[in-house]
LODRENRO-914773 format. One record per residue (C-alpha): x, z, y; residue number from 1; residue in three letters; chain. Coordinates in Angstrom, 3 decimals, decimal comma, always signed. Each point is the difference from the previous one (the first is absolute). Last residue first. Layout:
{{X; Z; Y}; NUM; 'Ala'; 'A'},
...
// end
This chain:
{{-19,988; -7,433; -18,030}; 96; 'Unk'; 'A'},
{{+0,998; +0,249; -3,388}; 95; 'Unk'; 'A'},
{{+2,874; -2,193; -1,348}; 94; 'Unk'; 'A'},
{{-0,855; -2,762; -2,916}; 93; 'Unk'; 'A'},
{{+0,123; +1,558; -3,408}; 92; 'Unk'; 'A'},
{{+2,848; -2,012; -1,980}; 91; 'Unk'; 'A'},
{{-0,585; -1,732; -2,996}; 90; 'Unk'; 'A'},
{{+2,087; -0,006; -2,920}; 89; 'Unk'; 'A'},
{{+1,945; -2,468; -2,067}; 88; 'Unk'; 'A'},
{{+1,064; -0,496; -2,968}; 87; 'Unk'; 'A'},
{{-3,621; +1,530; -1,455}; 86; 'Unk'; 'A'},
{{-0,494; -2,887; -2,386}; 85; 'Unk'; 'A'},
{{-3,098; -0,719; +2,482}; 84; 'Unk'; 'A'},
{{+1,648; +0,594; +2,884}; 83; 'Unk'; 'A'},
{{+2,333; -2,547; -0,900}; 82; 'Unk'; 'A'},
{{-2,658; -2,465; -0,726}; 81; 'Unk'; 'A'},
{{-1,255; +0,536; +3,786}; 80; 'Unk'; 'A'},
{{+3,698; -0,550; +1,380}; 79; 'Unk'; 'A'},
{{-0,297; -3,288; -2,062}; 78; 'Unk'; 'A'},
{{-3,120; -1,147; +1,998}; 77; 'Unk'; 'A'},
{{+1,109; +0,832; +3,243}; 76; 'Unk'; 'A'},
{{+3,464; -1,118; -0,409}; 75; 'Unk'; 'A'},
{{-1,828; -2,976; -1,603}; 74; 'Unk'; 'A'},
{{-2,236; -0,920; +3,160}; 73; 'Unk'; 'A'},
{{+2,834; +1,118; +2,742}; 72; 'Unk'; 'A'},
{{+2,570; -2,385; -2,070}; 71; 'Unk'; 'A'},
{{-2,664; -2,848; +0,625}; 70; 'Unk'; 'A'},
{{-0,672; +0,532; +3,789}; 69; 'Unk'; 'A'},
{{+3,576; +0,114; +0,381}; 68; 'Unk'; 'A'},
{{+1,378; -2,633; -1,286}; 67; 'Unk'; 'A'},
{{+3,495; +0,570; -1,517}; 66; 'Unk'; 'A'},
{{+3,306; +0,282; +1,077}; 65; 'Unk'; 'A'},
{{+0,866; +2,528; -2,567}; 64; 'Unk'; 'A'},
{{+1,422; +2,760; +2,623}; 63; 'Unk'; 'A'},
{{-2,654; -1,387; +2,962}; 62; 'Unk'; 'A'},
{{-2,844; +0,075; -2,598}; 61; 'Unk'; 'A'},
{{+0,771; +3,319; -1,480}; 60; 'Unk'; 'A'},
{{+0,817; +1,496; +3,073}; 59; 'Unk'; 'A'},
{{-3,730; -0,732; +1,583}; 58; 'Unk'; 'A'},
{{-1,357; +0,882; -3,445}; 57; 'Unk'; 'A'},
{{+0,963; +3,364; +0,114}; 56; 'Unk'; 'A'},
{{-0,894; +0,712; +4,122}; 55; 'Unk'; 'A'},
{{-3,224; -1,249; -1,793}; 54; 'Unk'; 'A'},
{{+0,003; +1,790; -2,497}; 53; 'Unk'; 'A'},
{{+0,361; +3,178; +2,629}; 52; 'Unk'; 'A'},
{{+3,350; +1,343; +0,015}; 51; 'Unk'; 'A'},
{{+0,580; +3,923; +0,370}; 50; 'Unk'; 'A'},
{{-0,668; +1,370; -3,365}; 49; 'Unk'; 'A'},
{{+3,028; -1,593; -1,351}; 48; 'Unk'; 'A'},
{{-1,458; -3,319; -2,125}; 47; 'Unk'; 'A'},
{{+3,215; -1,989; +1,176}; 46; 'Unk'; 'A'},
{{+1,909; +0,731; -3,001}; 45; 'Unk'; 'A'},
{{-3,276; -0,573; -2,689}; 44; 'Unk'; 'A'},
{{-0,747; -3,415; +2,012}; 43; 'Unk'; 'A'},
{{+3,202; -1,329; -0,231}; 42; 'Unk'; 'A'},
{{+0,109; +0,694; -3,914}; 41; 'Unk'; 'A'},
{{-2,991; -2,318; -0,136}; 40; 'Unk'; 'A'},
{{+1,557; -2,466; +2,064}; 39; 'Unk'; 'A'},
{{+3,216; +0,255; -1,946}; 38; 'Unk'; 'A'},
{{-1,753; -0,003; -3,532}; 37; 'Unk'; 'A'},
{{-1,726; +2,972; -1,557}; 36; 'Unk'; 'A'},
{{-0,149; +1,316; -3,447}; 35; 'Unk'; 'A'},
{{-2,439; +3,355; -0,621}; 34; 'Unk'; 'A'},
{{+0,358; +2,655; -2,057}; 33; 'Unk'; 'A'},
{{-2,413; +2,195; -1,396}; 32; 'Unk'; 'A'},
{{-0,177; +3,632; -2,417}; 31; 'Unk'; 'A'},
{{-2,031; +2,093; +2,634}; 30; 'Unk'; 'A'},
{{+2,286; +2,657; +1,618}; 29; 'Unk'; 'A'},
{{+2,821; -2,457; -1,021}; 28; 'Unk'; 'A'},
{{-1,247; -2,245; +2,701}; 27; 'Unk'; 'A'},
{{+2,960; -2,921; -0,417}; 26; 'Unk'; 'A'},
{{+0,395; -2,313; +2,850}; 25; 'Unk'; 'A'},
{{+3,020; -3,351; -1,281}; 24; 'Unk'; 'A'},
{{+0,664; -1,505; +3,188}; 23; 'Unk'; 'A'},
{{+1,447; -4,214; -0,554}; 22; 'Unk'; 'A'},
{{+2,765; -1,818; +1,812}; 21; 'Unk'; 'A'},
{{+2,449; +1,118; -3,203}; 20; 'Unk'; 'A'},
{{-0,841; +3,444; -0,117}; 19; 'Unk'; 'A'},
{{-1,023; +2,525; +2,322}; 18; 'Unk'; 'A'},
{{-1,702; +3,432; -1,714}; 17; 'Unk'; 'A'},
{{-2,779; +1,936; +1,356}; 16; 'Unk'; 'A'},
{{-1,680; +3,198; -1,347}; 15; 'Unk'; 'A'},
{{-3,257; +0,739; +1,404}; 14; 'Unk'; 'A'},
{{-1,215; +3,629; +0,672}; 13; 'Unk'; 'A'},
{{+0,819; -0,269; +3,686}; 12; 'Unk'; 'A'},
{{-3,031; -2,790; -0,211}; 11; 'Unk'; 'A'},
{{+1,111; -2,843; +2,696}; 10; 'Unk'; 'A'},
{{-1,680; +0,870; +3,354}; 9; 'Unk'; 'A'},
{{-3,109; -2,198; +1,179}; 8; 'Unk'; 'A'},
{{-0,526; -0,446; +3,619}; 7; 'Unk'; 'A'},
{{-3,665; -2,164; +0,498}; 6; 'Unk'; 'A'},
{{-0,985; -2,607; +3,046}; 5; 'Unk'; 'A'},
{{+0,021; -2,994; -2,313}; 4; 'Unk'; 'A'},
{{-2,709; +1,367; -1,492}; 3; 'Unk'; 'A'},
{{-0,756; +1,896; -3,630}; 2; 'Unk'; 'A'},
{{-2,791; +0,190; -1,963}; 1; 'Unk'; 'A'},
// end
């Protein structure tokens, strides 16, 4: 289950296409594709590895002027579906 405190990486095996507001992810690897909107396509281009969901949902709120209690909730929640379909991956946090 993931936290707020999580880096997730988009899957280098994904194949992304911009059109028309909306991010078309295609995992040819396993035969899926995936629609998202702008928040959703947000979330891909800001999941680098080195933001946390919340450093995610922090620029999500201020870019969308949103609340953000609530866009913490459903980046957490939606980031969670897209590890699922295998969008995104997790990063292992650093050793100490």
């Amino acid at each position: 289950m993931l936290s707020l405190d999580d880096r997730l990486r988009a899957n280098p095996a994904a194949v992304t296409r911009e059109a028309e507001g909306e991010l078309v992810v295609v995992l040819p690897e396993h035969g899926k594709f995936v629609v998202l909107n702008r928040v959703g396509m947000r979330v891909v281009q800001l999941a680098d590895g080195a933001r946390s969901l919340r450093d995610i949902a922090a620029l999500i709120a201020e870019e969308f002027c949103a609340d953000m209690a609530q866009v913490a909730a459903d980046v957490l929640k939606f980031s969670g579906t897209l590890c699922e379909r295998q969008v995104l991956l997790p990063v292992a946090p650093p050793s100490s």
